[in-house]
C-alpha positions as CSV (number, residue, x, y, z in Angstrom):
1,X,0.0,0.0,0.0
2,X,1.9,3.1,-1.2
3,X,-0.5,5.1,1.4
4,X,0.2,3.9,4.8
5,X,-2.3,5.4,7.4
6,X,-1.1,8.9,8.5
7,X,-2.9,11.2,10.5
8,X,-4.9,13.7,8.7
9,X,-4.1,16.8,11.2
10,X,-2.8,18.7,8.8
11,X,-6.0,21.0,7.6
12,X,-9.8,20.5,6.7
13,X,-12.1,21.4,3.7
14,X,-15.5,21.5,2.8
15,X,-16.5,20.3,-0.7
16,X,-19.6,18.9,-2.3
17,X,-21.4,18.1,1.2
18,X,-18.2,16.5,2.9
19,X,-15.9,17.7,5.3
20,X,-12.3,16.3,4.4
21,X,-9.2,15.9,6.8
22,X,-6.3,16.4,5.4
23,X,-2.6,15.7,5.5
24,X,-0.6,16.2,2.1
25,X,0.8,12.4,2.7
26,X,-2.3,11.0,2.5
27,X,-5.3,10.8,0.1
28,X,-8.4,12.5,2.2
29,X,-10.9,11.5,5.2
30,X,-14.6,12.3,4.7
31,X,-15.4,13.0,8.5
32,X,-19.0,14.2,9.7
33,X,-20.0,16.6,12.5
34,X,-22.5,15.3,14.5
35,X,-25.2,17.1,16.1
36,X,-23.4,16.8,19.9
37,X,-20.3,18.0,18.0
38,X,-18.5,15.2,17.7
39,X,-16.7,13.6,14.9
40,X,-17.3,10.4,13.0
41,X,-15.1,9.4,10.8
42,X,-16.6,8.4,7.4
43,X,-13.5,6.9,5.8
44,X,-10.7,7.3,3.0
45,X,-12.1,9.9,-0.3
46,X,-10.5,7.8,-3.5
47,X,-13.1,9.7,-5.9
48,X,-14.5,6.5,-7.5
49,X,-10.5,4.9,-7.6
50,X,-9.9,8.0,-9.5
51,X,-7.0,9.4,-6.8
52,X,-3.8,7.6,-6.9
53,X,-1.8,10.1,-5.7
54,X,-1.4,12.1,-2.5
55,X,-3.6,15.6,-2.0
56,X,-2.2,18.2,-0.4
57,X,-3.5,19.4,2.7
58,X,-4.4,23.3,0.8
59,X,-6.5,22.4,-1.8
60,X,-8.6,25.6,-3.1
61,X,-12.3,26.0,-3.5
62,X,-13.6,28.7,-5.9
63,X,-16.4,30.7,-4.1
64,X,-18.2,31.4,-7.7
65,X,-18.4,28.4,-9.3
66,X,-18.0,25.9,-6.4
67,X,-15.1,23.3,-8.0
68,X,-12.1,22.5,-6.0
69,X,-8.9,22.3,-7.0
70,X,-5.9,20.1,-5.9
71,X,-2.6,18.4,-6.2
72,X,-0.6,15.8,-4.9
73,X,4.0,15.9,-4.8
74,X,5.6,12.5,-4.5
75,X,8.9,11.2,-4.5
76,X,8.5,9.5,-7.4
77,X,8.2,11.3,-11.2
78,X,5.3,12.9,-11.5
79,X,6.9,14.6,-8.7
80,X,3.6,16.5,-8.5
81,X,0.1,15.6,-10.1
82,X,-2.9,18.6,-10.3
83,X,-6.4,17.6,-10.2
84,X,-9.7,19.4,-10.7
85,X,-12.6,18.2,-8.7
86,X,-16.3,19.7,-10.5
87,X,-18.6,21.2,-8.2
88,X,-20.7,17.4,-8.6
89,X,-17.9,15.8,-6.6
90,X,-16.1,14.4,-9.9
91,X,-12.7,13.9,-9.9
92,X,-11.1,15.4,-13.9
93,X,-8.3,13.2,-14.9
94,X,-4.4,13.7,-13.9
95,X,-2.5,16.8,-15.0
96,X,1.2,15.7,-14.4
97,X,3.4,19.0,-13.7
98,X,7.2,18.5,-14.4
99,X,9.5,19.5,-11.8
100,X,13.2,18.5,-11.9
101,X,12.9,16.9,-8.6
102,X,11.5,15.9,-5.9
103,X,10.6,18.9,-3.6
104,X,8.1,20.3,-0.8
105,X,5.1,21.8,-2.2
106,X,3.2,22.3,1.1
107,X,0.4,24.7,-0.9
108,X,-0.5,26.2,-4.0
109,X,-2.7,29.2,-5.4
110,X,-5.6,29.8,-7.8
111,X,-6.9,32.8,-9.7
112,X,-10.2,33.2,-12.1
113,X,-8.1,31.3,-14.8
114,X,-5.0,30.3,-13.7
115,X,-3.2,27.5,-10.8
116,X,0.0,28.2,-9.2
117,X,2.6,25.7,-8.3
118,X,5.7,26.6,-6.5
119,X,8.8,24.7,-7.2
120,X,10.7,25.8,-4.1
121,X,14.6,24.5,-3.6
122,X,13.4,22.3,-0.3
123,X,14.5,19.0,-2.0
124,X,13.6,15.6,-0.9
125,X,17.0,14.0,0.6
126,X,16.2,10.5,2.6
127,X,20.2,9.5,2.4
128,X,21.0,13.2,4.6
129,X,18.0,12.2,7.4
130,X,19.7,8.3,7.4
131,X,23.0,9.7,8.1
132,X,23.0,12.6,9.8
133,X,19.4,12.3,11.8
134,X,18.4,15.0,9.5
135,X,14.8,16.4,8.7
136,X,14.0,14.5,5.3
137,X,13.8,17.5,3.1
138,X,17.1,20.3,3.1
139,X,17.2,23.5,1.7
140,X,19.5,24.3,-1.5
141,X,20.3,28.2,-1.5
142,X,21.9,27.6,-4.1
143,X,18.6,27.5,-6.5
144,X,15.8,29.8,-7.7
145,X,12.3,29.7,-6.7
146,X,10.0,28.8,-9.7
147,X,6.6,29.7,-9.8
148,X,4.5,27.4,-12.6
149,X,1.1,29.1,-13.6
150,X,-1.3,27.1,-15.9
151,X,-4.2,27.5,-16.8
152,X,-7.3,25.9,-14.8
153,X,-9.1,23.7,-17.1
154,X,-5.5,22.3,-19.5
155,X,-5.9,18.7,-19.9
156,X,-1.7,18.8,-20.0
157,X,1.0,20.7,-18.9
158,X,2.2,22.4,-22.6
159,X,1.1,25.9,-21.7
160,X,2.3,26.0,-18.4
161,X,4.2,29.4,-18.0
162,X,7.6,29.3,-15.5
163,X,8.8,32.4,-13.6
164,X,11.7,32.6,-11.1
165,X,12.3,34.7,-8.5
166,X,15.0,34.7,-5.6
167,X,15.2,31.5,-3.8
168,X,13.1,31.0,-1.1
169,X,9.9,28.7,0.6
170,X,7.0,29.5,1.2
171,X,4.1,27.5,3.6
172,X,1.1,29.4,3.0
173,X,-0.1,31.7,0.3
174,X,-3.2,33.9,1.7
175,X,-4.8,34.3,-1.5
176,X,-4.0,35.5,-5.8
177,X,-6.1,37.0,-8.6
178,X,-5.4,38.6,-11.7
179,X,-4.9,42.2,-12.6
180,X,-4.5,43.3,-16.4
181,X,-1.1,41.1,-17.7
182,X,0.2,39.8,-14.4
183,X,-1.0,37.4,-12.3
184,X,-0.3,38.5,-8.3
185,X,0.3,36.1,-5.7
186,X,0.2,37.7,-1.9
187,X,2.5,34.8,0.4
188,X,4.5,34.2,3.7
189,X,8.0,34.0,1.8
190,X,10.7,32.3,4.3
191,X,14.4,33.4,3.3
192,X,16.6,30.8,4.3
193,X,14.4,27.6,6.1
194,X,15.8,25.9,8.5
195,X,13.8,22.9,8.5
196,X,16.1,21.1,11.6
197,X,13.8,23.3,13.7
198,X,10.6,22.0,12.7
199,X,11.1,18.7,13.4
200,X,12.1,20.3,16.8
201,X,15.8,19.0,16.9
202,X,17.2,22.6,17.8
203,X,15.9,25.5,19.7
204,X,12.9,26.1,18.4
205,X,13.5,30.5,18.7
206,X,12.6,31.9,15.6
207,X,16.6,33.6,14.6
208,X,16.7,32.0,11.2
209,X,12.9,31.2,10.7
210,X,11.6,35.0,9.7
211,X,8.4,34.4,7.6
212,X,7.3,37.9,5.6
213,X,4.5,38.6,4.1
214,X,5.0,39.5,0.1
215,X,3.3,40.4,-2.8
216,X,4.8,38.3,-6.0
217,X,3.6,39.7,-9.4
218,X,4.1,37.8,-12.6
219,X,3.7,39.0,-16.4
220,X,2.0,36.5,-18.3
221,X,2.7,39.0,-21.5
222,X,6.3,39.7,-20.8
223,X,7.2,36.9,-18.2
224,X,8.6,39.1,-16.0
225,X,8.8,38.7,-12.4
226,X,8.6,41.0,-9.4
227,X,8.4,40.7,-5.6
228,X,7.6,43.3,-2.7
229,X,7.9,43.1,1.0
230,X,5.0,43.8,2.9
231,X,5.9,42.6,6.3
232,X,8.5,42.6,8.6
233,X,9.1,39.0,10.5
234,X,7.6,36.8,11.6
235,X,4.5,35.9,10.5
236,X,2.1,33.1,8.8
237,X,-0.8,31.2,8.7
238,X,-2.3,33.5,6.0
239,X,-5.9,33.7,6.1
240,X,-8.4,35.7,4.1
241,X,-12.5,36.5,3.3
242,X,-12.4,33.2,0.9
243,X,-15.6,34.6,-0.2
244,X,-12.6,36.2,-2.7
245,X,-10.4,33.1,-3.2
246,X,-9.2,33.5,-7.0
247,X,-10.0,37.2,-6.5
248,X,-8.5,41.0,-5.8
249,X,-9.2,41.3,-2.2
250,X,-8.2,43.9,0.3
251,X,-7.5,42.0,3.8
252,X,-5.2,39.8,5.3
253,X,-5.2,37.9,8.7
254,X,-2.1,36.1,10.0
255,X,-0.9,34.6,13.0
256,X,2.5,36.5,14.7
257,X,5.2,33.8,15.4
258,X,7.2,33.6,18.5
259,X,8.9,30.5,18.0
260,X,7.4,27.7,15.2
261,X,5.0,26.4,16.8
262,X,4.0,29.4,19.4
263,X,1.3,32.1,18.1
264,X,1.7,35.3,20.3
265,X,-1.3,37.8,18.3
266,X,-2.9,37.8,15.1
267,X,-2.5,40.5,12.6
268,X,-4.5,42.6,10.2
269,X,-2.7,44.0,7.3
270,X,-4.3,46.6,4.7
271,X,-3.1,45.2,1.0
272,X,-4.2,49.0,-0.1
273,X,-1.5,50.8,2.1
274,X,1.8,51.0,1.9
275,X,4.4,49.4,4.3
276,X,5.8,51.5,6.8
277,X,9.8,51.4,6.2
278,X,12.5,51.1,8.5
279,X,10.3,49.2,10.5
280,X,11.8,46.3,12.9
281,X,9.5,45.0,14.6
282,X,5.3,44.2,14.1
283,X,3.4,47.2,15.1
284,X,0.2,49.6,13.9
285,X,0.9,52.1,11.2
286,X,1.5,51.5,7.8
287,X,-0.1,48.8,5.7
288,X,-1.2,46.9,9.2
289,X,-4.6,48.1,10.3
290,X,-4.5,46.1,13.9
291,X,-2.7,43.8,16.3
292,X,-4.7,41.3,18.6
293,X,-1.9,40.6,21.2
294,X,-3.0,37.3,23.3
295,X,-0.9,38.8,26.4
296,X,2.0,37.1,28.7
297,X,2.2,33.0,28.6
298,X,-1.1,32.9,26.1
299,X,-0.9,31.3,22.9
300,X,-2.9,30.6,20.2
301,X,-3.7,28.9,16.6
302,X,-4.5,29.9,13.2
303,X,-7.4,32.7,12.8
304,X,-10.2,31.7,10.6
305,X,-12.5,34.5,9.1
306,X,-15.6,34.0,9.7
307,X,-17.7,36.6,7.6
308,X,-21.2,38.2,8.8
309,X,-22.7,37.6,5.1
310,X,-21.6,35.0,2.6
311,X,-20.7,36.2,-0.6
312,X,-18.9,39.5,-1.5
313,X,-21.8,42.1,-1.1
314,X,-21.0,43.4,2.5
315,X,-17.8,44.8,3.2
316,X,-14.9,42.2,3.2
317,X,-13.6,42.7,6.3
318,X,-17.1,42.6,8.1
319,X,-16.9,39.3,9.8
320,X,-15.0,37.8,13.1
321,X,-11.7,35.7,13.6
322,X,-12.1,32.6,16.0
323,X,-9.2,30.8,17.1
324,X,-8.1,28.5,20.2
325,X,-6.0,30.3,22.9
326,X,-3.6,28.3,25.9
327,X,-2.3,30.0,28.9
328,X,0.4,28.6,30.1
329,X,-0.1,30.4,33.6
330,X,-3.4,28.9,34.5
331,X,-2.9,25.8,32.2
332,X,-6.4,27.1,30.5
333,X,-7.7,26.4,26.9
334,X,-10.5,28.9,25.4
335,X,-12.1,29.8,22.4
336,X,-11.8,33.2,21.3
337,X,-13.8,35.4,19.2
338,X,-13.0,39.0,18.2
339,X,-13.8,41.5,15.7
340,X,-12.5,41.0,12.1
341,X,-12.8,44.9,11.2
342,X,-12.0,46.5,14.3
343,X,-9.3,44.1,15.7
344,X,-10.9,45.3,19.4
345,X,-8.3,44.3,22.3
346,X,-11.8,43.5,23.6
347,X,-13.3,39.9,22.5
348,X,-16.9,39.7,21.1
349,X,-16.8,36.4,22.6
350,X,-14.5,33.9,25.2
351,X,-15.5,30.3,25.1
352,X,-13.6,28.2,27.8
353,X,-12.9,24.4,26.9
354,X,-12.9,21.5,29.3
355,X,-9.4,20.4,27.6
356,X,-6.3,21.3,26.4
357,X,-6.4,22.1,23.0
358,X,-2.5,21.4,21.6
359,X,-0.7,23.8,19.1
360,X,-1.5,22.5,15.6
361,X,-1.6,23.8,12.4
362,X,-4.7,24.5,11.0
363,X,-8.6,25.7,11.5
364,X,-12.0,25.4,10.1
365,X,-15.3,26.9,10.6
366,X,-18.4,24.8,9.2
367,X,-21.1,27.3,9.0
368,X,-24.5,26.3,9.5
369,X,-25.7,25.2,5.8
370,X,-22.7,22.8,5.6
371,X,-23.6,21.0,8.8
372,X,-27.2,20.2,7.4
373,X,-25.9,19.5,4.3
374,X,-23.3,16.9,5.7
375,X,-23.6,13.3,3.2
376,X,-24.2,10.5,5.4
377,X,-21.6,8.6,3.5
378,X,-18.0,9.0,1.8
């Protein structure tokens, strides 16, 4: 079985009446919220035998037309496969993307027309993790980043258009969308991974771990590419009003980093306003509208947005961020709920849990439509 059973804790989805867990080494799990909010697992999503490969943990829905899009990286050529999933629940057939190796691709991007795939220099090296007890995947700095933009529907990879920028790796793109010629991609770009501290084999501080929020822009005309700092470090977990995934959007929620797995406030950042320079540190002013700081010994997760309205009538930043917070003082988990426009130091809502909720990676809010429309069966 080329899929042994891994945990899907990676990140969740809704699509086509199923709520999928994910983990980008895996093939998905159809899971179901039950009405005393627990969680029944359904079993393993194959699409009809149709999925062979593995599916990331970041697949992208499209709020206007409801498909979702997908792809799987392996260690083996294809090194990574991308898959369109119609609205019906029907997997399309493969699109293998040529890469020259084997590599990390943690997420990806969609616009209107286009998918992004990122071929970033963190190359898959087993022999370095059997000899030195290293983490599995090491970073070349001696490589480009290359940024592969195809259209949505190809049945192949001929058209695909490859850009390059300075090397780097990114996690987690917030969202992209199109504007005249260039196609603009809006990321947490890490400069120099060190990936040892991940899998927690050296101090986990954040010295050489400095996520930054960036704007990428790429020509399709010309095939030019250009990059812009929008953030100082560190910062990730990019999340935005997906009621715009695919599309020009102004907001952009992410979690500040302490260490890698730590969360210390979240963060709203303007994409109309212009970055304050000089800056050295995370504060209001500039291109960031607010800071939600969790306070001394509290820590928190991912914040999802949550708007008031669905679709894109309202405003887009009318709408609430929930996310978990631990204090390590009082050994206390919570809920918390706060205002998405305002970024109020003062919660709209606190939530305390009867358990310890662990730092994890991501979040998911299943509004109240998708719970009724839950299928009772994978």
């Amino acid at each position: 079985d080329p899929f042994p059973s891994f945990p899907a804790n990676t990140a969740l989805i809704y699509h086509h009446g199923k709520l999928l867990a994910l983990s980008e080494a895996d093939k998905p799990y159809v899971v179901k919220v039950l009405e005393d909010g627990d969680l029944q697992t359904l079993g393993l999503l194959d699409y009809d035998k149709r999925l062979k490969h593995s599916f990331t943990a970041h697949p992208k829905v499209d709020p206007f037309t409801d498909e979702m899009f997908t792809f799987g990286y392996s260690h083996e050529p294809p090194y990574c496969t991308y898959r369109v999933i119609t609205k019906d629940g029907v997997m399309l057939d493969p699109v293998p993307i040529t890469i020259p190796e084997s590599v990390m691709m943690h997420d990806f991007a969609i616009t209107e027309n286009y998918s992004i795939f990122m071929d970033l220099p963190l190359l898959f090296r087993p022999k370095e993790m059997v000899k030195n007890g290293e983490f599995i995947y090491k970073f070349d700095p001696t490589k480009k980043g290359r940024f592969g933009i195809l259209q949505r529907y190809e049945k192949d990879e001929k058209t695909i258009r490859w850009f390059e920028l300075p090397n780097c790796f990114i996690f987690h793109n917030a969202n992209a969308w199109e504007e005249g010629d260039e196609v603009v991609l809006i990321t947490c770009r890490l400069e120099n991974p060190d990936l040892d501290k991940v899998n927690g084999t050296q101090n986990e501080k954040l010295e050489n771990f400095g996520n930054e929020l960036y704007e990428m822009r790429f020509n399709m005309k010309t095939g030019a590419a250009s990059q812009k700092q929008l953030s100082v470090a560190a910062v990730d977990f990019p999340r935005v009003n997906e009621s715009y995934t695919g599309r020009k959007q102004r907001y952009v929620y992410c979690t500040i980093l302490d260490s890698i797995a730590k969360v210390t406030g979240i963060i709203k950042f303007d994409l109309h306003a212009e970055p304050e320079s000089g800056k050295k540190q995370l504060e209001v002013g500039g291109n960031v509208m607010g800071i939600y700081d969790l306070g001394p010994g509290r820590f928190g997760s991912e914040a999802v947005f949550v708007p008031k309205e669905p679709g894109v009538s309202g405003e887009e930043d009318d709408g609430y961020l929930i996310f978990f917070v631990h204090d390590e003082n009082t050994g206390k988990s919570e809920v918390n709920v706060i205002d998405a426009k305002t970024m109020s130091p003062d919660p709209v809502a606190v939530v305390e849990l009867p358990n310890r909720v662990p730092y994890g990676f991501h979040a998911f809010f299943v509004n109240e439509e998708q719970l009724v429309h839950q299928q009772a069966e994978v």
